[in-house]
N, C-alpha and C positions, 0 to 999 in steps of 0.2 A: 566639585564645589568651587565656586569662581573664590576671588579675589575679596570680591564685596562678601560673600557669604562668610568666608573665615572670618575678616574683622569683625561683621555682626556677631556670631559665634563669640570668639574672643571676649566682644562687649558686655555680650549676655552672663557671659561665666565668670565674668575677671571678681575678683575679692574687695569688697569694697572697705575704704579706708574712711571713716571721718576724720573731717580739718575743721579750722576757724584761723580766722586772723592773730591768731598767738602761734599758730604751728610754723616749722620749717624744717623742709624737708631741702635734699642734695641729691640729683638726680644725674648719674654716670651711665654709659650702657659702651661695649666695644671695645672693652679691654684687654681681651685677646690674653689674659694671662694664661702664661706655658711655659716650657722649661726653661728657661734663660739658654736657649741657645744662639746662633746666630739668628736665628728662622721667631723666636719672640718679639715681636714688636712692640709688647708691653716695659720690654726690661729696660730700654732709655727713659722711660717716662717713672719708672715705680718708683722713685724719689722723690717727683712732683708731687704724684698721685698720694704717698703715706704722709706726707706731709700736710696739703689738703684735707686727706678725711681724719685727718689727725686733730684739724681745727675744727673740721667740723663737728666731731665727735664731741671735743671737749665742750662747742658752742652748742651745743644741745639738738643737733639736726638728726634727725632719720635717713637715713640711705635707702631709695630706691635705685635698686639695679635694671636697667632696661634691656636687658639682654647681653648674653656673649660675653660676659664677666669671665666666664673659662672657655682654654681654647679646646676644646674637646674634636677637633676634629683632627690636628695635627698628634694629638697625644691619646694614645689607648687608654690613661690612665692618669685620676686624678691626682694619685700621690703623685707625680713625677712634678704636675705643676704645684700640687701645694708644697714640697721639699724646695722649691724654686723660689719662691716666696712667703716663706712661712711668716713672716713679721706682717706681711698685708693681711693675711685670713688673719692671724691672731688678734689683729686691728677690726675687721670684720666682726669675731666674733666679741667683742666688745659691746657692739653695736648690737648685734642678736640677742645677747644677754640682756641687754636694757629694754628690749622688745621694739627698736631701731630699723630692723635689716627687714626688705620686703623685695624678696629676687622674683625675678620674668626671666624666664627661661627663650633663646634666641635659636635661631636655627642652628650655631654652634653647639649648642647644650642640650638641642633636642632628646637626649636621653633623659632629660630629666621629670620630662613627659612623664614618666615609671614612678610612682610614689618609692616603689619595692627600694628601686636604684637611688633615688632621692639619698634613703635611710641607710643603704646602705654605705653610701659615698660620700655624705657631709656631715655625719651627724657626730662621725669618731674619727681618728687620729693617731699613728703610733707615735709615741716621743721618744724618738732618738736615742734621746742620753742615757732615757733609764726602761726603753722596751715596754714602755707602758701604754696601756691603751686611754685616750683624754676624751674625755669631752668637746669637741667644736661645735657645730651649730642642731644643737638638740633641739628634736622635732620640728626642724627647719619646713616649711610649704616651698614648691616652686610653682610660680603662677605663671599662664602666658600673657596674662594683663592683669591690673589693678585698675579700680577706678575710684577716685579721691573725690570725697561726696563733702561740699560745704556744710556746716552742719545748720546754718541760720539761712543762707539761701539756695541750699539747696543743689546749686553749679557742680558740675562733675567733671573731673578731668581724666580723661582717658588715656591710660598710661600704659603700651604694650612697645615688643620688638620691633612689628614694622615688616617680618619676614612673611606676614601672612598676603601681605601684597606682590609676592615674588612666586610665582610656581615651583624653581629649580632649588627654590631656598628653603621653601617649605611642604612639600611634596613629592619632591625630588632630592630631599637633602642628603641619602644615601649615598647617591650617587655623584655627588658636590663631596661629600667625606672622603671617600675614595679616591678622587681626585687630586685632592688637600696632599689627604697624608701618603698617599704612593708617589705624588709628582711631585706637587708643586711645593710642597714645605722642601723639596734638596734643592729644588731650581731657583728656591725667595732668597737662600742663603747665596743664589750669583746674583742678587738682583732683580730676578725674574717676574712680574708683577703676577699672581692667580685670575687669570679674566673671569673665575668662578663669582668672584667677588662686586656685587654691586659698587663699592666706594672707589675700586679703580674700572669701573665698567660705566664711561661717561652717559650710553642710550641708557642701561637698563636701568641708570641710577634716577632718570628722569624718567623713566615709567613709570617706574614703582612710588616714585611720589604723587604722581599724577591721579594713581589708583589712590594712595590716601586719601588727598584733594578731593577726588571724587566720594566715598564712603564719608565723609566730613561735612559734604554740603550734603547729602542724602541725609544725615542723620541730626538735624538740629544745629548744623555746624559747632558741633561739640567741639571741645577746647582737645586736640589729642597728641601728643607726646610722643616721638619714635626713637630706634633711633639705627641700627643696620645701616643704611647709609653710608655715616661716618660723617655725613655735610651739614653743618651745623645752622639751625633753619630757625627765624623767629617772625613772627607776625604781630601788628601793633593796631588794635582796634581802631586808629584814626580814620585807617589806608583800607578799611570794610574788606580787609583780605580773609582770605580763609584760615581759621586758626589752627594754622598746622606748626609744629617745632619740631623740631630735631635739636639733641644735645652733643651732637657729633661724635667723638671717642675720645677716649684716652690712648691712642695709636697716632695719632697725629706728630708728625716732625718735632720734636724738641718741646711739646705741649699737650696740654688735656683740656677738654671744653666739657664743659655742663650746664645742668639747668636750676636753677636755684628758684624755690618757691618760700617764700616768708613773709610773715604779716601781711597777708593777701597779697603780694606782691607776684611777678613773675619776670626770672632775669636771664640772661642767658652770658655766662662767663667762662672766663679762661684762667689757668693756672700754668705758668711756665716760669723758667729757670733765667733769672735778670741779673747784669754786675752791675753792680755800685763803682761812682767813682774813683773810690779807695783800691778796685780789680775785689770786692769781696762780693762771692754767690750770693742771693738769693731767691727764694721760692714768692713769685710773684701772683696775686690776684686782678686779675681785669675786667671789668665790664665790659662786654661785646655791645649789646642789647639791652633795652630797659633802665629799670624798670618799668614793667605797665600794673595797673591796678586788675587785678582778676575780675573784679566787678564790671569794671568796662567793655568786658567781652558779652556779645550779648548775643 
């Protein structure tokens, strides 16, 4: 099955969401969360990041995950990342609870492919303190796309990982796992960059966009959403470019980039860590990109 066939695939099965110009949604993908060790690239940022979906939560927005939210390829096992950062999932499941949370499973998480595993891996939780078993994210779906259907005109936006454009990532991902976690998680902690990795592999990072680009104009140049990469991508109806975006990661140097969609809007922003004159921290929001009207994409 080529490249183009998975995305169509993908398109055909994803779970469709309806929106309207009242909805807002927060779209992260590439957080790599794992056990806080040196080899976590998540754990500089999770301060940025709880504080972000902490507004966002409170501001009434949904969370879509576009992938690779857990780092399942360095780690055997979920509990060791969820013990690692229990204060994000219990944040999370917040979000689930209010019927909020809509995860796409990435070439890192491809176990989750397994509904069986799904249920068995995120639905419950031991608690520590008192050896009890909790509830987390009950009768959670993992999807490998969503597709966000306007509900007055109709416009879809195509919301998936982005690994399906990659053969070694998605077809080969076995053999990328074992790579990960026998090699290259001891060699990340000297520094060691994973060449397995499209975001520091500068050819195959342009491949693989190229193949969305391409599946994009094949299909309606539908509006579509990635994010595996790690390279934060936005397109502006003026410039009649292809509407392709990327929301880049939440692994990024000292920062988190995402995609924000609200009151028909589409933006593409950053969250990082700013001092104040006074030398006082804080947790800052920026505009990259946008916003552009969703209507204007045509």
């Amino acid at each position: 099955m080529s490249s183009q066939e998975r995305l169509t695939r993908a398109y055909k099965e994803a779970k469709r969401i309806p929106f309207d110009d009242q909805s807002k949604f927060i779209l992260f993908s590439d957080c790599h969360r794992s056990d806080n060790s040196f080899a976590d690239d998540f754990a500089s940022n999770r301060n940025v990041y709880f504080h972000a979906m902490t507004q966002y939560y409170n501001d009434g927005f949904a969370y879509c995950e576009l992938g690779d939210g857990d780092e399942l390829w360095e780690n055997i096992f979920f509990k060791t990342i969820f013990e690692a950062h229990k204060n994000v999932y219990l944040l999370l499941k917040k979000f689930h609870d209010s019927n909020r949370y809509h995860k796409i499973w990435g070439n890192h998480e491809m176990t989750f492919r397994d509904k069986d595993h799904v249920e068995k891996t995120l639905t419950t939780y031991t608690n520590t303190q008192n050896d009890r078993i909790e509830p987390l994210f009950t009768g959670i779906q993992c999807h490998e796309a969503i597709v966000l259907v306007h509900q007055e005109t109709k416009q879809e936006l195509f919301l998936t990982h982005g690994h399906q454009a990659d053969f070694m990532n998605y077809v080969g991902w076995k053999i990328n796992r074992f790579m990960v976690r026998i090699l290259w998680k001891p060699l990340q902690i000297w520094g060691i960059s994973d060449p397995t990795s499209p975001a520091k592999n500068y050819v195959e990072r342009i491949k693989i966009e190229l193949r969305i680009k391409k599946w994009i104009e094949n299909n309606n140049r539908k509006i579509t959403i990635v994010g595996h990469t790690h390279r934060p991508s936005f397109s502006y109806p003026s410039q009649n470019a292809t509407p392709y975006f990327n929301d880049g990661s939440c692994v990024h140097p000292r920062s988190i980039t995402g995609i924000e969609i609200v009151n028909g809007t589409i933006t593409l922003i950053k969250w990082f860590i700013d001092t104040k004159e006074n030398g006082i921290l804080q947790v800052v929001r920026e505009v990259l990109e946008g916003p552009t009207n969703l209507k204007d994409y045509k």
